[in-house]
Each structure stands twice: as C-alpha cells, then as structure tokens.
C-alpha positions in Angstrom: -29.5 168.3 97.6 -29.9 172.1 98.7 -27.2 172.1 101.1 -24.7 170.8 98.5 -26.1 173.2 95.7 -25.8 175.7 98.0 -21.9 174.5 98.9 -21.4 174.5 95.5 -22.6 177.9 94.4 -20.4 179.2 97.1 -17.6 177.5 96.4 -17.8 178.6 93.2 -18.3 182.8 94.0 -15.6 182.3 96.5 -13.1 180.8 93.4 -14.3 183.3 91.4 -14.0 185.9 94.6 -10.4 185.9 94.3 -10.0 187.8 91.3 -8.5 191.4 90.5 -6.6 192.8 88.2 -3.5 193.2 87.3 -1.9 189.7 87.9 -5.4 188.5 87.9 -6.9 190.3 84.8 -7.9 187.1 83.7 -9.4 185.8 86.6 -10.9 189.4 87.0 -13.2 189.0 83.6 -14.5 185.5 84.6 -15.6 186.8 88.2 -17.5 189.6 86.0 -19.1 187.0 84.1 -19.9 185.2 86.9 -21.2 188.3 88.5 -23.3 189.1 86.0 -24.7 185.3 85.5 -25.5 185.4 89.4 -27.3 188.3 88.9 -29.5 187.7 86.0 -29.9 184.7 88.2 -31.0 186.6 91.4 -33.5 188.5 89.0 -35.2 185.6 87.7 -35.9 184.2 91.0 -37.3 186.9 92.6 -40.0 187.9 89.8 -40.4 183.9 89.2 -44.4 183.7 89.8 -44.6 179.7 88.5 -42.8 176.6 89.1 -41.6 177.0 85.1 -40.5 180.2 85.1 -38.0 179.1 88.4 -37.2 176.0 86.2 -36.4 177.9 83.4 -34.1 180.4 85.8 -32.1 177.7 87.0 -31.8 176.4 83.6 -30.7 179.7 82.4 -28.0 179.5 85.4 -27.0 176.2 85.1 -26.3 176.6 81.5 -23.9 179.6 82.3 -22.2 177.7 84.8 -21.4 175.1 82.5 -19.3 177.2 80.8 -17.7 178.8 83.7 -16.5 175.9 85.8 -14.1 175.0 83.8 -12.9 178.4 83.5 -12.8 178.9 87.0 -10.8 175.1 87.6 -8.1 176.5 85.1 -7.4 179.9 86.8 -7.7 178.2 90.2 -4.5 175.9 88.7 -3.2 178.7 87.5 -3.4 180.4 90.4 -2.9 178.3 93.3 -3.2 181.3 95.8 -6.6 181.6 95.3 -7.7 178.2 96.6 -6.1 180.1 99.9 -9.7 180.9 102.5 -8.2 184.5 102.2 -7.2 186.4 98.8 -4.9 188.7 98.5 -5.3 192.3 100.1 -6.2 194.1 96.8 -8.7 191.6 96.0 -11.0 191.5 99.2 -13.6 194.2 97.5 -14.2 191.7 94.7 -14.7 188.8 97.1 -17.2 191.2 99.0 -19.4 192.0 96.0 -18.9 188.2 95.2 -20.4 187.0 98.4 -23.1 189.7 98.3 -24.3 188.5 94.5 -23.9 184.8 96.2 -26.0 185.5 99.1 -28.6 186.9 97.4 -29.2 184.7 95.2 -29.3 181.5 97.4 -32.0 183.9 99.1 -33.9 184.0 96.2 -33.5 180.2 95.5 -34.4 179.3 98.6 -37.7 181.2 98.8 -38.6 179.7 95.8 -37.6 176.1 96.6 -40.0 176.8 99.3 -43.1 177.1 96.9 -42.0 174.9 93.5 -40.1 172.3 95.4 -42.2 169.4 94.5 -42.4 170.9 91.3 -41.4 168.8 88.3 -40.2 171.0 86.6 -37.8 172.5 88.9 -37.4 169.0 90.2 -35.6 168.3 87.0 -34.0 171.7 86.7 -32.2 171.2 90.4 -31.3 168.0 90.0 -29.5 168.9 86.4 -28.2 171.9 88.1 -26.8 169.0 91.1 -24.9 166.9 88.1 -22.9 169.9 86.2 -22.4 171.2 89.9 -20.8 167.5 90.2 -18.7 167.7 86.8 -17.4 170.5 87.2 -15.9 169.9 90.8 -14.2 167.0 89.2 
C-alpha cells in the first residue's frame, strides 16, 4: 500500500511537474495548487504529534487531491507532451521544485507511518487516500 501511494503521489507531482507558462498557463496554475496542497501537506506531517492529527493530514490531502486528479488527467490529454519522462526545456525548474515538494513530503509521511501505522485512524485515512489515488488513475 505505501509503495503504490508513494507511486502515486509521484506520478502525480511529475504530471503536474510539467507545467510552465505560456503554452502551459493552465497547467502552470494547477501545479501551484498542487504545490501549495503538498506543502500544507508536508506541514501537517511534520508537527503531527498523534495518530489523529496524521489522519486528519492525509484527509486534508486526500481531499485536495480529489479535486486535482481530474484536473491534472485533462491537461495531461490536453497536453500529450507532458506524459513525455522529460518536459520541455523551459519547464525543468517547475519539475525541480515539484520533486522537491514531492520528496519531502513522502519524507514526512513515511516517518509518520513509522509511529501511527497501526493506527485506526490513519489506517482508514491511507486506505481512503489508496481508493481516490485509484479513481483518479482511471
């Protein structure tokens, strides 16, 4: 289940990685949102102190991913190019700052998966993060 979370949230910051502007403007302000959903993320991990409070994090996440998936399928159609390993030249600094936000946070979801894994709470909280993951690969 962590390995294909983890597949899945990098999938998803590499999509939204190949972003700019320009051309991409659109793209552009979903990776921000996603950017800024990562984040707030990252945050809520690291000062996590109970199994509810990474719960509610993840929650929090999943919920904002929801809404960006299917964003993110539609630009990728849009934009075939970016399913491509390697965007274009003018939008590698995105994809950096993408994969920075990304690694961070599975950091800070794996410490904590460490300590609340058995966890009800965050139990339930991964595995509905594991079914929108699903849905929105569809």
């Amino acid at each position: 289940m962590k390995k294909m979370l983890m597949c899945a949230v990098a999938g998803a910051v590499i999509l939204v990685a190949g972003c700019g502007g320009g051309k991409y403007a659109d793209v552009k302000k979903v990776m921000k949102e996603m950017n800024t959903a990562n984040a707030e993320a990252t945050a809520a991990l690291e000062k996590a102190a109970t199994g509810k409070e990474v719960a509610a994090a993840l929650n929090v996440y999943t919920d904002s991913m929801a809404k960006q998936m299917p964003k993110m399928k539609e630009l990728s159609d849009k934009y075939p190019e970016l399913k491509n390993p390697t965007p274009p030249e003018e939008l590698k600094p995105l994809q950096e700052e993408s994969a920075a936000i990304g690694k961070k946070f599975g950091e800070a979801m794996t410490k904590q998966m460490m300590k609340y894994m058995n966890d009800a709470d965050v139990k339930a909280a991964m595995e509905r993060m594991g079914k929108v993951m699903q849905e929105g690969m569809k």
